[in-house]
C-alpha positions in Angstrom: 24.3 26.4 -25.6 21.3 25.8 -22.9 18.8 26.6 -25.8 20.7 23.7 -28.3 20.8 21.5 -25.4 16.9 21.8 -24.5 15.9 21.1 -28.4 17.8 18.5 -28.3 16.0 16.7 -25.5 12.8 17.7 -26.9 13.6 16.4 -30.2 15.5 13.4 -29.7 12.7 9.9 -28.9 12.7 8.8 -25.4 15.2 6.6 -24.3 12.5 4.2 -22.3 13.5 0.5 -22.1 11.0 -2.2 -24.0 10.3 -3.9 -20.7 9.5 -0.1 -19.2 7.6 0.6 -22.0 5.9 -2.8 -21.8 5.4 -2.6 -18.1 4.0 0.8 -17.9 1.6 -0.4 -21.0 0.1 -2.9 -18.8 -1.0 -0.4 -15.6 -2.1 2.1 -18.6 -2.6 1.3 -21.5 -2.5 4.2 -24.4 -1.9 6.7 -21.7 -0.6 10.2 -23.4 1.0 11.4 -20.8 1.7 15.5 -20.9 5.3 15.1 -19.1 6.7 12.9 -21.7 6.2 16.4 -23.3 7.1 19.0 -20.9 9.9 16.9 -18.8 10.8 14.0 -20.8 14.1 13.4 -18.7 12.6 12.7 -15.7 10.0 10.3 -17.5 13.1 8.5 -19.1 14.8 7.8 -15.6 11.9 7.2 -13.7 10.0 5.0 -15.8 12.8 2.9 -16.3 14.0 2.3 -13.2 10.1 2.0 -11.5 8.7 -0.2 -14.5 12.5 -1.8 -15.4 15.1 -2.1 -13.0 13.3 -2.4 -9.9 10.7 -4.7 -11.0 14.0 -7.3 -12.2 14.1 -7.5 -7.7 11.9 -10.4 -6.4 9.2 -12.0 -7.6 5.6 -10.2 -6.6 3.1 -10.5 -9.1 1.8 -7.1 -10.7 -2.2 -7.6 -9.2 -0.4 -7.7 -5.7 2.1 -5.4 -6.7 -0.3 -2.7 -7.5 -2.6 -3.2 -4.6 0.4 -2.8 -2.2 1.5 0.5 -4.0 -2.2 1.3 -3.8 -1.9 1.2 -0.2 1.0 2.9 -0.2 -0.4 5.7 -1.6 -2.8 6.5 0.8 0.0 6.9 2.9 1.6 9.3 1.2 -1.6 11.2 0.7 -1.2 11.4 -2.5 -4.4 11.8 -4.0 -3.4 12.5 -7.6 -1.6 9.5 -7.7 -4.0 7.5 -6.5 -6.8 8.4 -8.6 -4.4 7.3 -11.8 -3.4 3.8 -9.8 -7.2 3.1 -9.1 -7.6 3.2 -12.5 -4.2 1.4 -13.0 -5.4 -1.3 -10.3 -8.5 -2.0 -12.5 -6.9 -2.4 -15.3 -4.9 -5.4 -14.1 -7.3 -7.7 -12.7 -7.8 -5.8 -8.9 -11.6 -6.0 -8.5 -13.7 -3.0 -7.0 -14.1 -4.8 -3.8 -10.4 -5.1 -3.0 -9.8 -1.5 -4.2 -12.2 -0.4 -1.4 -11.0 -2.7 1.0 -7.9 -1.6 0.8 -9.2 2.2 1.1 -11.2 0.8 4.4 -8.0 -1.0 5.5 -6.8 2.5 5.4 -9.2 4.4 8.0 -8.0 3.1 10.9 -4.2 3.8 10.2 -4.5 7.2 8.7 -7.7 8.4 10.5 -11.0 9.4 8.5 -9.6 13.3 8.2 -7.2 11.7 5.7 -9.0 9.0 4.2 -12.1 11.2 3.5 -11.2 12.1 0.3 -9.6 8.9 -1.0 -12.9 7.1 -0.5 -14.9 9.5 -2.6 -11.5 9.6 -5.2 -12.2 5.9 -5.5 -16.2 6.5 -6.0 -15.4 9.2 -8.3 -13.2 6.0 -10.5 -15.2 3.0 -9.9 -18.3 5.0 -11.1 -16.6 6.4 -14.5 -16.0 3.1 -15.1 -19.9 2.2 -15.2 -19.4 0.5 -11.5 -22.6 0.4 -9.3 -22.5 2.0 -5.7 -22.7 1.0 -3.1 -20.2 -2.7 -3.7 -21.7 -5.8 -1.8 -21.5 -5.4 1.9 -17.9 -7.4 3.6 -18.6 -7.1 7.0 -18.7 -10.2 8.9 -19.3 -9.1 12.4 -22.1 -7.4 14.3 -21.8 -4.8 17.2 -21.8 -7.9 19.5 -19.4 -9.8 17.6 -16.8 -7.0 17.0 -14.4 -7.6 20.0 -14.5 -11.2 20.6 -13.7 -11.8 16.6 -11.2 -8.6 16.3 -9.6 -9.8 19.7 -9.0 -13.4 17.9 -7.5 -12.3 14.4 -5.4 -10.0 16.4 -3.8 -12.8 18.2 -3.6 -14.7 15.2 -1.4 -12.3 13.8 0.7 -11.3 16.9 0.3 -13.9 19.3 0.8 -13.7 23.4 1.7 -9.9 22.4 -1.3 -9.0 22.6 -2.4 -10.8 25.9 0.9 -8.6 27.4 -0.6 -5.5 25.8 -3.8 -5.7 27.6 -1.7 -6.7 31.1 0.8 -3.6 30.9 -1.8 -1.3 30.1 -2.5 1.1 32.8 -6.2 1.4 33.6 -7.0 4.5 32.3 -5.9 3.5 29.0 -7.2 0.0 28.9 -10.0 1.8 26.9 -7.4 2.0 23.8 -6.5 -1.8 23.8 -10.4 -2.5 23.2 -10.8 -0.1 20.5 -8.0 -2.0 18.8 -9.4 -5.3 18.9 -12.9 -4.3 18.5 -12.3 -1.4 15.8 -9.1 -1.5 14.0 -9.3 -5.8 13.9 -13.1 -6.3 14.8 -14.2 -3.6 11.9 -11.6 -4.3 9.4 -9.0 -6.9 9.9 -12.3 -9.6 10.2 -14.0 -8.0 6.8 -14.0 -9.8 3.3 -12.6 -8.9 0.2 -8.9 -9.6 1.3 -7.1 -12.2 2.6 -5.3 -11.5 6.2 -1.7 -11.8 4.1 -2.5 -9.3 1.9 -4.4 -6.9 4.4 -1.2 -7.1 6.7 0.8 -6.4 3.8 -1.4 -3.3 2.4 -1.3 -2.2 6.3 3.0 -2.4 6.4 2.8 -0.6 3.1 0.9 2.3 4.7 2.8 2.6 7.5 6.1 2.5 5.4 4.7 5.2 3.7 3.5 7.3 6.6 7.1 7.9 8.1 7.5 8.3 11.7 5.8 5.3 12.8 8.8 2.7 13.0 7.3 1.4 16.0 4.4 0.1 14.5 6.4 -0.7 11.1 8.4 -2.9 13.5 5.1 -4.7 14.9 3.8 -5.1 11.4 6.7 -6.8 10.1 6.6 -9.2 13.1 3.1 -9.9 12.4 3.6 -10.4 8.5 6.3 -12.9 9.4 4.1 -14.7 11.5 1.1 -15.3 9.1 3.4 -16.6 6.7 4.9 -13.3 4.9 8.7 -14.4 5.2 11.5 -11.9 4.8 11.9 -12.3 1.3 8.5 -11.2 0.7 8.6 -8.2 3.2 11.9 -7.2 1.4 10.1 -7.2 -2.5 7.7 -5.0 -0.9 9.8 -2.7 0.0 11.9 -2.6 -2.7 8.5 -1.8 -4.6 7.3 0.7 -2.8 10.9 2.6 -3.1 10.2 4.7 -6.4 6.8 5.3 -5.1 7.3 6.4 -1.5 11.6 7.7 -1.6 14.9 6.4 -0.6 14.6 7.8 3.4 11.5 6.1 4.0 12.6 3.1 2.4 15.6 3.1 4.3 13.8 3.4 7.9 11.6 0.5 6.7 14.9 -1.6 5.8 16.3 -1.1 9.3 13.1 -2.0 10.7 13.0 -5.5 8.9 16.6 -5.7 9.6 16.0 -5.7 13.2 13.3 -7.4 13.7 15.0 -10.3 11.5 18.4 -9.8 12.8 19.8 -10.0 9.3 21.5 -7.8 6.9 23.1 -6.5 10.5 
């Protein structure tokens, strides 16, 4: 009975919807992938419901889409993965710059220990695809310049929270608040490449992939919404990210928006 059953799956085509097929044809295009072979079911219900039914939710366009799942990614440290979106990412019109930017973007939330080897998986891919190294420089401050500017896009983004940060901070920490404006915003947040909606949008999709930070998810979401990425948007993202990153972190990222929208309550 189990044998009949298993030749039967092997034999039979997959049952992979055209918009799937279509879909998955535009991130990789004449991919043969081995676990069509050796675990066809699982291809079946994951491609269509990652390339299918949850791309029918909201209305993000597949350059941004990818980018975002990019991010994501990195999160989930899965390096695998990522090598196959970077290629994935290229393919749809993501340019080599914002590919590394959003690797960069990445540093300061995952710390280099992690990053490392994304940054050399993404050299290893940009440079099989005949892409010169090192890309044109994106920085846009200087060591004088770092805090003042990081300082300013940080309160662009979250406003007098910021100012109450530095003032509750006890002293022997105040040390922290300045690496964040001068490093995390002054190094990364001020750099070209990205714009600041999509770089706050790779950074929540990090985060949401992380786990355990809901805290910061929380700020994040607050400081999407107030650069101009509304709820709806914030929501797509998510919904995105879901085959990519699991139901449970998808779920804490959910209650986070929730909250901090006070809808859906």
């Amino acid at each position: 009975m189990t044998n009949e059953s298993q030749t039967n799956t092997a034999d039979r085509p997959l049952r992979i919807t055209q918009t799937a097929h279509r879909n998955h044809e535009e991130l990789f295009p004449n991919h043969k992938s081995t676990l069509k072979i050796s675990d066809p079911e699982l291809i079946e219900f994951f491609d269509n419901f990652a390339f299918d039914e949850v791309l029918a939710h909201g209305n993000m366009d597949t350059k941004t889409r990818v980018m975002l799942i990019l991010a994501s990614i990195i999160g989930s440290q899965a390096l695998s993965e990522f090598k196959v979106m970077v290629g994935a990412a290229l393919n749809v019109g993501v340019t080599p710059v914002e590919i590394k930017e959003i690797v960069y973007q990445a540093v300061p939330y995952v710390g280099m220990a992690k990053g490392f080897d994304f940054i050399h998986a993404t050299n290893e891919v940009l440079s099989s695809r005949g892409i010169q190294l090192p890309l044109d420089a994106q920085s846009t401050t200087s060591p004088e310049t770092r805090y003042d500017k990081g300082l300013a896009v940080q309160k662009a983004i979250f406003g007098e929270t910021i100012d109450q940060m530095y003032e509750r901070s006890p002293k022997d920490q105040l040390h922290i608040q300045r690496f964040l404006s001068a490093n995390c915003f002054g190094d990364y947040y001020t750099r070209n490449g990205l714009d600041i909606k999509i770089r706050e949008l790779a950074t929540l999709s990090i985060l949401i992939a992380l786990g355990g930070v809901e805290s910061q998810i929380k700020g994040h979401i607050q400081g999407n919404l107030n650069i101009g990425n509304d709820r709806e948007r914030l929501l797509c993202l998510i919904t995105q990210l879901l085959p990519w990153v699991g139901y449970p972190r998808t779920l804490n990222a959910l209650k986070c928006l929730n909250e901090v929208t006070r809808e859906g309550q």
